[in-house]
VOGU-3710 file (C-alpha; in Angstrom, 3 decimals, decimal comma):
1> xxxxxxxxxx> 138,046/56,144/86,011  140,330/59,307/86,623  142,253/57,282/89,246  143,903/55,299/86,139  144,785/58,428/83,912  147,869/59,536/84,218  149,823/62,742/84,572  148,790/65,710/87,061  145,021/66,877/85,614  145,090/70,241/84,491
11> xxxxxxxxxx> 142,067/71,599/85,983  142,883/70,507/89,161  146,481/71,779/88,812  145,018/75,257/88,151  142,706/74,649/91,172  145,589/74,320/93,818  147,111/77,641/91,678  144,197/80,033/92,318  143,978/78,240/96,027  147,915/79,354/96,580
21> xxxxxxxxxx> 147,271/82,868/95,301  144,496/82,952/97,137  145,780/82,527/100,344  148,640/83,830/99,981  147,417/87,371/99,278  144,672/86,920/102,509  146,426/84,196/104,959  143,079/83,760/106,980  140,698/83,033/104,110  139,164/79,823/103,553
31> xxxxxxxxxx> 137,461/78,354/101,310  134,863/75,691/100,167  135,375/73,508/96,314  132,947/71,928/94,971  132,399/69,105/92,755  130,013/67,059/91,235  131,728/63,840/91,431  133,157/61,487/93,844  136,227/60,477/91,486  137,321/64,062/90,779
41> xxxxxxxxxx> 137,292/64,350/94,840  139,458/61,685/94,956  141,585/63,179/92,151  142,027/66,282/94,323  142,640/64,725/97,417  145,741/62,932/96,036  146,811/66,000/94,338  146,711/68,467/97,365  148,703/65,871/99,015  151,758/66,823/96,675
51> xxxxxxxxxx> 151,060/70,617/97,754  153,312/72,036/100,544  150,648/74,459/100,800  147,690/72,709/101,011  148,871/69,306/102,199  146,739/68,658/105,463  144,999/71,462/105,175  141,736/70,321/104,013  138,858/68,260/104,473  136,445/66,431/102,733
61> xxxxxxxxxx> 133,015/66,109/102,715  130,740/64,069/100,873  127,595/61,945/101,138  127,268/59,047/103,381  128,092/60,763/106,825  126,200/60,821/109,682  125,055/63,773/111,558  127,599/63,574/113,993  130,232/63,019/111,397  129,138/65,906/109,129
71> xxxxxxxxxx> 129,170/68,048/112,089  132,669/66,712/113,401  134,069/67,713/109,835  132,499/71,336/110,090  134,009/72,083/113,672  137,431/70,777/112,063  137,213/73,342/109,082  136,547/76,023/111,234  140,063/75,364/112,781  142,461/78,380/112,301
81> xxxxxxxxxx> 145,204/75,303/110,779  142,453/74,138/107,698  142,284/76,049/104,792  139,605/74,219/102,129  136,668/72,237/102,542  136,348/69,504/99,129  132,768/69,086/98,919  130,424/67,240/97,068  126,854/68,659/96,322  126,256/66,418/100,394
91> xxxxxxxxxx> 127,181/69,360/101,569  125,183/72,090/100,045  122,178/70,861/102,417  122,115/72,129/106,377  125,543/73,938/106,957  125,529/77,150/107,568  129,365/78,343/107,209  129,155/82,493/106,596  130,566/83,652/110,283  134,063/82,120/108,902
101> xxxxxxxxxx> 133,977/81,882/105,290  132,885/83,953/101,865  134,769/81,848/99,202  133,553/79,500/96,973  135,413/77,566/93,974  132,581/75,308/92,329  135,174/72,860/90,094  132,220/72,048/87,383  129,151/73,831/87,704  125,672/71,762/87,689
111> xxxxxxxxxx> 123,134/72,143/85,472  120,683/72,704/88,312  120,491/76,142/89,312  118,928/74,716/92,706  121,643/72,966/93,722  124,048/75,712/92,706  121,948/78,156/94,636  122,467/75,374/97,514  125,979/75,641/97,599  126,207/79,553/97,410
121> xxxxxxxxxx> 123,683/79,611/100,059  126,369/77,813/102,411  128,481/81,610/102,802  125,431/83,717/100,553  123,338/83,963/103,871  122,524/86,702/106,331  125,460/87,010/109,009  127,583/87,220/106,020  129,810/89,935/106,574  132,341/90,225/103,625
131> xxxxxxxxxx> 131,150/90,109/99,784  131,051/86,629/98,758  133,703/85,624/96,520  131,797/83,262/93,954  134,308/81,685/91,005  133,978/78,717/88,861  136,698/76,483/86,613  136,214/75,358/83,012  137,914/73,972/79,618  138,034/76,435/77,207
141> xxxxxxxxxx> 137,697/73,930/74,436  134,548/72,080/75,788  131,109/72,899/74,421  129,320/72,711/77,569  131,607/74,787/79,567  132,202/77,299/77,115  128,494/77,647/76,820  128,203/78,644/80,506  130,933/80,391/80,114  129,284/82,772/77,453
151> xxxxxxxxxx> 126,291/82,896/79,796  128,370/84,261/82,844  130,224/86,812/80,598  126,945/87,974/79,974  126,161/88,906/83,616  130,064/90,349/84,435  129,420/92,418/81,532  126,381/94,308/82,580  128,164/93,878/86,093  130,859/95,868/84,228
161> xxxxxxxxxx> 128,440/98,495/82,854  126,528/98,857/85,899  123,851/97,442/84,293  122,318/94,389/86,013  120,050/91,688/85,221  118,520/88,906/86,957  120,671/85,910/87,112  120,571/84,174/83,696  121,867/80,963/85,476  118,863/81,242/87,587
171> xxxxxxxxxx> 116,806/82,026/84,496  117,496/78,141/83,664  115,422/76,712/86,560  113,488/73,716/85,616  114,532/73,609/82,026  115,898/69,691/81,583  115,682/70,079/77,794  118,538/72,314/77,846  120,703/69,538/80,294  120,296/67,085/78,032
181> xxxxxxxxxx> 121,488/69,460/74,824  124,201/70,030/76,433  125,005/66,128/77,264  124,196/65,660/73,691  126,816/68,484/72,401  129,545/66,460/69,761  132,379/69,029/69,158  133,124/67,132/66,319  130,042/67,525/64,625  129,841/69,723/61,895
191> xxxxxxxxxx> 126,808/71,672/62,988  127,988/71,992/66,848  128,209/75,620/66,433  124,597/75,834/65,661  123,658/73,758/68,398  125,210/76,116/70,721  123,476/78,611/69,371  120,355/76,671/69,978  120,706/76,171/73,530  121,732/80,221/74,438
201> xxxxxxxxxx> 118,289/80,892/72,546  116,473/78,574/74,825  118,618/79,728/77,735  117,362/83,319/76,827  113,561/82,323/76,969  114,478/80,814/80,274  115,157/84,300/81,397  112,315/85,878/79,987  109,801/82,878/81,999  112,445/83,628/85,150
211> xxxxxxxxxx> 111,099/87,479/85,411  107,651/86,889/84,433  107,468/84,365/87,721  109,576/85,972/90,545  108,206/89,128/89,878  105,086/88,799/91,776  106,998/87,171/94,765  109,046/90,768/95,039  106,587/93,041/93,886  103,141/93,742/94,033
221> xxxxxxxxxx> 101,501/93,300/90,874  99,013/96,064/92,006  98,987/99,553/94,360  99,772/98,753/97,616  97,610/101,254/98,885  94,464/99,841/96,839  94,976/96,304/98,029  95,184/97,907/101,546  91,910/100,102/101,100  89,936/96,905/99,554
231> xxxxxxxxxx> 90,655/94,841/102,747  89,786/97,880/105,270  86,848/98,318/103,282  85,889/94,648/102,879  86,510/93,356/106,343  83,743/94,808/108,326  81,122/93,483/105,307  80,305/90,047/105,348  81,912/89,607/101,600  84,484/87,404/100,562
241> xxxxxxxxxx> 87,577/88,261/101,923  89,990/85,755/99,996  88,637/84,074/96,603  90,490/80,953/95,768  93,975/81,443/95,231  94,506/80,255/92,015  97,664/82,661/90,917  98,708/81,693/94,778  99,008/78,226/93,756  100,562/78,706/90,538
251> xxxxxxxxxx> 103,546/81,163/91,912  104,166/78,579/94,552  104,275/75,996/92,292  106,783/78,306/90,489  108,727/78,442/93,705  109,250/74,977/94,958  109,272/73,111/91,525  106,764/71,238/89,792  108,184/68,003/91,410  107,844/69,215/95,157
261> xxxxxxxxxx> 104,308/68,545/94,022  102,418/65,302/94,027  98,149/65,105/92,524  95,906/63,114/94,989  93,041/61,534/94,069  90,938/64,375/94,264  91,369/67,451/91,887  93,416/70,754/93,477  94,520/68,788/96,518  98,247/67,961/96,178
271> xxxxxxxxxx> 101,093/66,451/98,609  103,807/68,852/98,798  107,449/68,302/99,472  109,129/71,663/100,819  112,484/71,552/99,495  115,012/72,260/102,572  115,944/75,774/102,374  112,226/77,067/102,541  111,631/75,237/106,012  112,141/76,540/108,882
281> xxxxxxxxxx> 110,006/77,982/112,123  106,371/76,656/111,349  106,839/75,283/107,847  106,675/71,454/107,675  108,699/69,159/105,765  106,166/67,510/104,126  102,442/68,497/103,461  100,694/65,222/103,214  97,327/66,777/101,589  97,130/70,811/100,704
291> xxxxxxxxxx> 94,937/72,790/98,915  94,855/76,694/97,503  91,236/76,581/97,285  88,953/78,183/99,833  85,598/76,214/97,891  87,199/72,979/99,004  88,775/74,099/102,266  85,460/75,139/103,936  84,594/71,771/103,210  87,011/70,096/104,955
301> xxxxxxxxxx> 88,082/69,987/108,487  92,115/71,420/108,912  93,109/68,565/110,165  92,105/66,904/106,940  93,928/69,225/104,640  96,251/72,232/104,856  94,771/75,621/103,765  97,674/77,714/101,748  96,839/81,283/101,905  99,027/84,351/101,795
311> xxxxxxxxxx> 99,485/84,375/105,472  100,729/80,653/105,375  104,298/80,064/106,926  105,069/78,064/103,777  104,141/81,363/101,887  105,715/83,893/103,670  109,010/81,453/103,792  108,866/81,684/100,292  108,270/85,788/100,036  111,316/86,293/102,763
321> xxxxxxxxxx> 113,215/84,143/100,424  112,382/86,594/97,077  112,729/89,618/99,866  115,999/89,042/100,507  117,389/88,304/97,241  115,733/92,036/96,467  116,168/94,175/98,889  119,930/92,275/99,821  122,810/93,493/98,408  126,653/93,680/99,793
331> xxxxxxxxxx> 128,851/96,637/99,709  131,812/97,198/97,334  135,587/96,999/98,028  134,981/100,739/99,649  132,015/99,985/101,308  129,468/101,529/99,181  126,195/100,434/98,585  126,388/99,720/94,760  123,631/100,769/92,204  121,095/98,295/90,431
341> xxxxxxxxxx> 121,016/99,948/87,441  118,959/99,178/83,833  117,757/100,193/80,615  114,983/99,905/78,381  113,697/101,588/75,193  110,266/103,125/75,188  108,185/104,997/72,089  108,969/107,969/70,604  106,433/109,597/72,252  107,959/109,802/75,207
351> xxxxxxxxxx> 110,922/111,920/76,663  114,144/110,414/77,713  113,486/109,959/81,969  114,535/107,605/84,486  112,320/105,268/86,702  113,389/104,814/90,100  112,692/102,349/92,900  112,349/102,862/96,421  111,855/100,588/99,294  109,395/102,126/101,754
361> xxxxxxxxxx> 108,734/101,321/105,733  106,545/102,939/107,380  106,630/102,019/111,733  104,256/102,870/114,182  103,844/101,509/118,098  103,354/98,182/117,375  106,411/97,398/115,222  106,201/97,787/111,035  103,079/98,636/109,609  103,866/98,385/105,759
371> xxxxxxxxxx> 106,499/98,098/103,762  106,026/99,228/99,705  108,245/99,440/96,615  107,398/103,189/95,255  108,550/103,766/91,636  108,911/107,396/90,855  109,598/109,002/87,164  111,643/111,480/86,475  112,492/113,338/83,699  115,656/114,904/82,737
381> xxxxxxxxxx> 114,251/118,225/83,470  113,818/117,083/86,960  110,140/116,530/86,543  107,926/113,790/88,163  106,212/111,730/85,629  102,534/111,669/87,761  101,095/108,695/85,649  101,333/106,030/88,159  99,542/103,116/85,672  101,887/103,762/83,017
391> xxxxxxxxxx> 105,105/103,982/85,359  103,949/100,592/86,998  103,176/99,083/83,552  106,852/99,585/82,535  108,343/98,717/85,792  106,320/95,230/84,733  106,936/94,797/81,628  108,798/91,525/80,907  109,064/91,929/77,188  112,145/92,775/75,355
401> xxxxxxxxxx> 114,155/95,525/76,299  115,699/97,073/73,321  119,279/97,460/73,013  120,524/100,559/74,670  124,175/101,242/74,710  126,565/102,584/77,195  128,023/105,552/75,481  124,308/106,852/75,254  123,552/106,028/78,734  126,205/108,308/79,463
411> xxxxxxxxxx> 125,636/111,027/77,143  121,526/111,324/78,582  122,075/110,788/82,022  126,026/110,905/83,710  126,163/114,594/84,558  121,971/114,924/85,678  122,269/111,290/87,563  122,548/112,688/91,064  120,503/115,465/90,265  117,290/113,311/89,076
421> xxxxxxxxxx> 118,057/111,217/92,073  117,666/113,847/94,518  114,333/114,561/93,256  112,814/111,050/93,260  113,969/110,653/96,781  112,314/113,736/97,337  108,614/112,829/95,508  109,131/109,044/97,401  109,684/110,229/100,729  106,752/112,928/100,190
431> xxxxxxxxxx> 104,460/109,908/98,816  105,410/107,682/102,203  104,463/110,676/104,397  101,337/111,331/102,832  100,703/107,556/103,245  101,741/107,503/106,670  99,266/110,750/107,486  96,585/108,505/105,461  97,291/105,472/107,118  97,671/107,541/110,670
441> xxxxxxxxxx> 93,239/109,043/110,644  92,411/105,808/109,571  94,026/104,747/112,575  92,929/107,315/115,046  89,425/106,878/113,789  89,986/103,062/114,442  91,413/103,755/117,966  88,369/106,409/118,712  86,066/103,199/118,288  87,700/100,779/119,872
451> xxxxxxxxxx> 88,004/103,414/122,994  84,606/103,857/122,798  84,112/100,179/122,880  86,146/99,433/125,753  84,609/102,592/127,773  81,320/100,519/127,137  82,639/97,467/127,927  84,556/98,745/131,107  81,361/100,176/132,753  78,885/97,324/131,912
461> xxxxxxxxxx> 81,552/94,921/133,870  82,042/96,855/136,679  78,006/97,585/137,108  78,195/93,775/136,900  80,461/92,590/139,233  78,735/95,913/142,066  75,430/94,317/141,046  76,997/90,677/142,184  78,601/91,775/145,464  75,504/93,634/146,766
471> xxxxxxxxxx> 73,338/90,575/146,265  76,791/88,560/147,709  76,543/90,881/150,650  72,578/90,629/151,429  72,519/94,176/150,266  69,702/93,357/147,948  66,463/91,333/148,037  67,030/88,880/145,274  62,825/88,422/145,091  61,565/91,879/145,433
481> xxxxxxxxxx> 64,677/93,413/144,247  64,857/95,691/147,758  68,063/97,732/148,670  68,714/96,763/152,111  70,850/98,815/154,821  74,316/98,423/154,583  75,849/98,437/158,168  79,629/98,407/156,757  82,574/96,033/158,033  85,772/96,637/159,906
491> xxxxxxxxxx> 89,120/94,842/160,225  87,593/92,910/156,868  89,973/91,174/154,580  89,774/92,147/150,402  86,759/90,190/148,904  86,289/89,072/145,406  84,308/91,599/143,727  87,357/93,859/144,828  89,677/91,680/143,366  87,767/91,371/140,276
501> xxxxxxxxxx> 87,723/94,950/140,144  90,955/95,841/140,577  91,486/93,550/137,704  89,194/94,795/135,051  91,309/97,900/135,318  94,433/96,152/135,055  93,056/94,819/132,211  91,589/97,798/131,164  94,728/99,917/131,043  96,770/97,592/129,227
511> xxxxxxxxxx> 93,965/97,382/126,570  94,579/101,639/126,787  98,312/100,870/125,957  97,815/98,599/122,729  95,045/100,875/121,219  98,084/103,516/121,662  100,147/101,762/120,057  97,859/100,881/117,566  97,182/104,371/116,916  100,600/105,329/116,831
521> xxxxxxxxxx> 102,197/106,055/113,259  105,462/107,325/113,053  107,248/109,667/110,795  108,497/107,515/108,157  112,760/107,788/107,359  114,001/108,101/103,765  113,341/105,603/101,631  115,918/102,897/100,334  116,647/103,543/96,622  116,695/100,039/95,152
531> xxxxxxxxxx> 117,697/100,648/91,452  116,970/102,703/88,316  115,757/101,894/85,138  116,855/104,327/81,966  114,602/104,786/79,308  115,238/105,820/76,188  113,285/106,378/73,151  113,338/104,585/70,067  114,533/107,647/68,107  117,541/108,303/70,308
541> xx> 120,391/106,733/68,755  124,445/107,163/69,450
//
């Protein structure tokens, strides 16, 4: 047990160092440590004691609180006299801390990206409004950590380059062979060095499985515009709208974890858990029996079992999730939005270019219409690249990159960067508006209909309720279908057919309004650049 070892622990000494330099240089920072265990909290506890700095200054929480007491604890760290929350992984679950703090110190990292996307999530969140300030301690001399440590290095390298990557820690989702490597790691042993090696290789493949299965949650794997023509096409016909969503069920499995979910006794029905940080408005905790399939749905009653579709809160919880992890990104120390860049080799064949991303809205009356990723191509003449299929099929590809290094990056690309830019802004914003005209005659046809419809509509009702009042009125001989004289009324009150009139064209203007807005497609803004990806041929070297 650490409380028995003696001497001040090293780590922890280091801890309260980084803490003091912390706040010295920003006096109303806080910040939140965490740790795996509930001996090295102890450990720090008595050690921050002996700190002038930090002595009653901090708070602790870990599991085994109630509500009220976890909540008590939170109010208390938001108090302008407490500096550090000391945390076990209790509280990575249900408090939402950004409005008052954007530093995080994990003391050990855990093998579970989950839970370390848990913690971050606790400042990481919208309402954020300072760059998070992410760090992590380790031993230099132990295996494991120096492992991870090789694997962050990795990221503030390309960080370094401008030159991003998804996160390799996230990469190592769901991968308990590489956990227990690591607890099986002997620095003593004669082939640990190998071993290491090992486990980065598997790490790697980790990544490669990571892109292949977020992808699709952040980008379509088709043309927007096609999927959109197939269902405008399809939905007045009585085919299939929706086939069974077998790659639906699959990426969500992908999402949530193989152990959120649970076979039942019949096949492609499942009990699903929702881990916590995909519920919310409309999502349920638990999902007793569920199924992706529309062949057994439509044999079931929804009571019986959940349909998951596309449209399904649980869904679009997890698609707002991969959104924002996109599309999000925080500014730089000058409060610049910074660049996702990349770079991949491509054949010989092909001339040096770059591939940019946009993000695309496009807004109308009733609100946002559609929102697209455009890639556009550009070579270093300044040329768009018009072959959509092949620009999408690298923008997929999940293979292996090729090694492309800075100094060439530089060479192809620093002095016509801004240039090339300016010109796929140009092509993506003239793509959106050409969109947005397409999108706007579909909708005025659509609105020309649904006027006509409604004109229809508007003058069968009100023959029908005149037809109802003269027979109310003894206007007409209900037998022998006789007008009769109509002598009139004075000092009458308002009947009921005038009443019902007066509100079929209440009702009839505000169905005037929403085809308007329906019809209404505005002019779309410039599109968001999200990145660029370099490519280089093969036969381009230094």
């Amino acid at each position: 047990m650490m409380k028995n070892l003696s001497g001040p622990d090293p780590k922890v000494q280091r801890l309260i160092a980084e803490l003091e330099k912390l706040f010295e240089d920003n006096p109303s920072d806080k910040a939140i440590v965490f740790t795996e265990y509930l001996d090295t909290l102890a450990l720090m506890q008595r050690e921050f004691d002996k700190s002038d700095g930090l002595k009653g200054a901090y708070v602790i929480l870990r599991g085994g609180l109630s509500p009220l007491q976890r909540k008590r604890i939170q109010k208390t760290f938001e108090e302008p006299g407490i500096r550090v929350l000391l945390a076990t992984d209790a509280a990575s679950e249900g408090l939402n801390l950004q409005e008052f703090c954007h530093t995080i110190i994990h003391f050990e990292l855990p093998w579970n990206p989950n839970r370390l996307e848990q913690r971050n999530g606790r400042v990481d969140r919208y309402g954020q409004k300072k760059k998070p300030w992410i760090r992590y301690l380790y031993f230099p001399n132990s295996p494991e950590d120096e492992i991870l440590n090789r694997l962050v290095q990795k990221i503030e390298q390309m960080q370094a380059d401008r030159i991003s990557t998804p996160d390799i820690l996230g990469s190592l989702a769901g991968s308990e062979e590489i956990s227990r490597d690591l607890v099986g790691l002997n620095p003593e042993s004669g082939d640990v060095e190998d071993r290491k090696r090992e486990i980065e290789r598997k790490a790697d493949e980790r990544l490669d499985y990571f892109v292949k299965n977020v992808k699709p949650l952040v980008l379509p794997a088709g043309s927007p515009e096609d999927e959109i023509e197939h269902a405008a096409d399809i939905l007045p016909s009585p085919g299939t709208l929706v086939q069974d969503e077998i790659s639906l069920e699959e990426l969500v499995k992908n999402a949530l974890g193989e152990q959120a979910f649970q076979e039942s006794d019949k096949q492609h029905i499942y009990r699903i858990t929702v881990p916590r940080h995909f519920r919310g408005i409309g999502v349920w905790t638990d999902y007793k029996k569920a199924t992706f399939r529309r062949s057994i749905a439509v044999k079931t009653k929804p009571e019986q079992v959940e349909f998951i579709t596309p449209l399904h809160p649980m869904v679009r919880a997890i698609s707002d999730d991969a959104r924002r992890r996109f599309v999000q990104v925080y500014p730089d120390s000058q409060g610049l939005r910074p660049r996702r860049l990349a770079a991949r080799r491509v054949s010989d064949g092909q001339e040096p270019s770059v591939l940019f991303t946009f993000l695309g809205n496009i807004c109308g009356g009733s609100g946002l219409l559609e929102e697209t990723i455009i890639p556009v191509r550009v070579d270093l003449n300044g040329r768009i690249v018009a072959d959509q299929r092949a620009n999408r099929a690298i923008l997929y590809d999940s293979g292996p990159a090729g090694e492309v290094v800075k100094p060439l990056l530089q060479k192809l690309y620093s002095r016509r960067f801004d240039a090339l830019l300016t010109a796929a802004e140009k092509e993506a914003h003239g793509r959106l508006k050409e969109r947005a005209a397409e999108l706007g005659t579909r909708r005025e046809e659509q609105a020309k209909a649904l006027r006509e419809g409604l004109k229809a509509f508007t003058e069968d009702r009100r023959r029908e309720i005149q037809e109802k009042e003269k027979v109310a009125k003894g206007l007409v001989d209900e037998k022998k279908g006789q007008l009769l004289l109509d002598l009139g009324e004075t000092g009458r009150k308002r009947s009921v057919f005038e009443t019902q009139l007066a509100a079929l064209e209440t009702q009839v203007k505000e169905r005037q309004e929403e085809i308007a807005k329906f019809e209404q497609v505005s002019e779309p803004e410039q599109p968001i650049a999200l990145g660029a990806l370099f490519l280089v041929p093969e036969g381009i070297r230094d």
